[in-house]
C-alpha positions in Angstrom: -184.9 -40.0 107.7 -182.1 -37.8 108.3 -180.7 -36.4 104.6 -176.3 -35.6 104.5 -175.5 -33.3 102.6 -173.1 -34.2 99.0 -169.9 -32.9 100.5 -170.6 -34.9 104.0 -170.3 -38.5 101.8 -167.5 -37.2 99.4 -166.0 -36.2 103.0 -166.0 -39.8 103.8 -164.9 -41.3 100.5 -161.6 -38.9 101.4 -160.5 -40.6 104.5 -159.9 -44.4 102.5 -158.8 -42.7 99.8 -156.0 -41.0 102.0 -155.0 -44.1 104.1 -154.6 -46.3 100.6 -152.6 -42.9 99.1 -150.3 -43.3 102.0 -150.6 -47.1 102.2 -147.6 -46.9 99.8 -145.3 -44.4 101.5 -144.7 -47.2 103.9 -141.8 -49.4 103.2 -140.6 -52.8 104.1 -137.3 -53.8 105.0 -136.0 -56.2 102.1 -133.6 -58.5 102.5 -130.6 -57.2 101.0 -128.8 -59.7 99.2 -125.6 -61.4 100.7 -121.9 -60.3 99.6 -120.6 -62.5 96.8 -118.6 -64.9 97.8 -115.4 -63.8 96.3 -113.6 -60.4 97.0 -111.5 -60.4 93.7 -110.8 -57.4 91.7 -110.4 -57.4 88.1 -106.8 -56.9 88.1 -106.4 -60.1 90.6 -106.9 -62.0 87.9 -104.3 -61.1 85.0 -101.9 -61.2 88.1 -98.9 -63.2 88.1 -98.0 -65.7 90.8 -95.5 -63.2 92.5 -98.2 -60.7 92.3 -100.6 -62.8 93.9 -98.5 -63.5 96.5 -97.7 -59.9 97.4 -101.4 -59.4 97.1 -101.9 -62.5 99.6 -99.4 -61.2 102.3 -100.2 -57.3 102.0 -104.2 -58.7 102.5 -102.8 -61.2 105.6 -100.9 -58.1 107.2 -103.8 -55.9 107.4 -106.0 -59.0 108.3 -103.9 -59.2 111.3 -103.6 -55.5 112.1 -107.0 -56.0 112.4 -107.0 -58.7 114.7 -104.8 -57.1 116.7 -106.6 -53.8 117.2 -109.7 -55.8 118.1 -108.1 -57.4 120.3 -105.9 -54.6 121.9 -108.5 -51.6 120.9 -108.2 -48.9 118.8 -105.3 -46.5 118.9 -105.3 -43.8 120.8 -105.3 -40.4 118.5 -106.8 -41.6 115.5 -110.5 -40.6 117.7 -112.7 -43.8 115.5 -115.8 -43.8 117.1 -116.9 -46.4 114.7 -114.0 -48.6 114.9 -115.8 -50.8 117.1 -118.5 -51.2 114.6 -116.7 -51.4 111.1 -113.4 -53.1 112.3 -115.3 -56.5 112.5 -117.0 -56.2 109.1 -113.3 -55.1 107.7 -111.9 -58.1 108.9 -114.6 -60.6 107.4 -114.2 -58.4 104.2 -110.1 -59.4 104.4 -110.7 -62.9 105.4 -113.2 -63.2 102.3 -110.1 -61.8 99.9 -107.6 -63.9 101.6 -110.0 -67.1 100.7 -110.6 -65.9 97.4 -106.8 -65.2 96.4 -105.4 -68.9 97.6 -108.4 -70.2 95.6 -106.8 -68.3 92.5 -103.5 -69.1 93.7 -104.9 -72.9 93.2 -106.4 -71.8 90.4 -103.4 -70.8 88.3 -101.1 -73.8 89.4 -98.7 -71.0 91.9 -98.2 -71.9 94.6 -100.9 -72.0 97.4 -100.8 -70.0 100.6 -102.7 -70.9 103.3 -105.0 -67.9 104.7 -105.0 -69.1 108.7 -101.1 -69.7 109.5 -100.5 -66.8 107.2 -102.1 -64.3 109.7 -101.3 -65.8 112.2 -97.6 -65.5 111.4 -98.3 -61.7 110.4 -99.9 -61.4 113.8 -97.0 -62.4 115.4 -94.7 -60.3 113.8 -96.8 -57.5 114.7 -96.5 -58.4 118.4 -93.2 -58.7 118.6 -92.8 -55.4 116.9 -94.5 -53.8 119.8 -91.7 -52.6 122.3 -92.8 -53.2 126.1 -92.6 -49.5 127.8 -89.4 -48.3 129.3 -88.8 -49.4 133.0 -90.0 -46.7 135.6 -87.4 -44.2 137.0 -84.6 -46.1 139.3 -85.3 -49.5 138.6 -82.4 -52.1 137.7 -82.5 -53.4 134.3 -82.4 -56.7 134.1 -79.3 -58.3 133.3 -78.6 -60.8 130.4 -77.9 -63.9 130.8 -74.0 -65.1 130.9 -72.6 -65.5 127.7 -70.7 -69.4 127.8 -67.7 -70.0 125.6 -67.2 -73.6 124.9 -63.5 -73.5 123.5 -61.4 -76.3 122.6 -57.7 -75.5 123.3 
């Protein structure tokens, strides 16, 4: 029979002992908790009615900026590579505060805006606020239409 030396077995003792050392180096993903439900900041609260409503249209106009930009893309200068990636998280974030502000608007007995047809109205506005490009170099412009006077006399 074949005798190892000490250090050959203490040798072989190191190789678990490594692998169990290291064993918690590795990390799982956990689940990260959801977002509350509710995107209401302190001051939201002590707001009055008129307040809330400012808040409630300022959050429904950038709601729809977003909207719009998703659909349209990004603008050209402002060079977002990201945009693409955070816009859509941006816009659940505002949908969430829009949610959460008619809920307080119900809340304190104000009166209640809906979050929807308020961005879609804000979207609208914001597309007819975009002028259409000027016509190309000798082209017509269109004409109005005739004006009709309906006199009595």
């Amino acid at each position: 029979m074949k005798r190892y030396p000490a250090t050959r077995w203490r040798n072989l003792w190191l190789v678990p002992a490594m692998a169990g050392s290291l064993a918690g180096c590795v990390t799982y993903a956990s689940p990260v908790e959801p977002p509350p439900p509710y995107a209401l900041l302190p001051v939201d609260e002590s707001m009055s009615c008129s307040g809330i409503a400012a808040s409630f249209r300022y959050s429904a106009r950038r709601a729809a900026r977003l909207e719009y930009w998703l659909a349209v893309g990004p603008l050209s200068g402002y060079g977002y590579e990201r945009y693409p990636l955070d816009a859509p998280k941006q816009l659940i974030d505002e949908r969430r505060r829009l949610d959460a502000l008619s809920d307080l608007q119900r809340y304190k007995g104000c009166t209640v805006f809906e979050p929807g047809p308020a961005v879609v109205e804000e979207r609208l506005k914001l597309e007819g606020s975009v002028r259409p490009p000027p016509p190309p170099e000798g082209a017509v412009p269109a004409l109005p239409p005739p004006v009709v006077l309906n006199s009595k006399g």
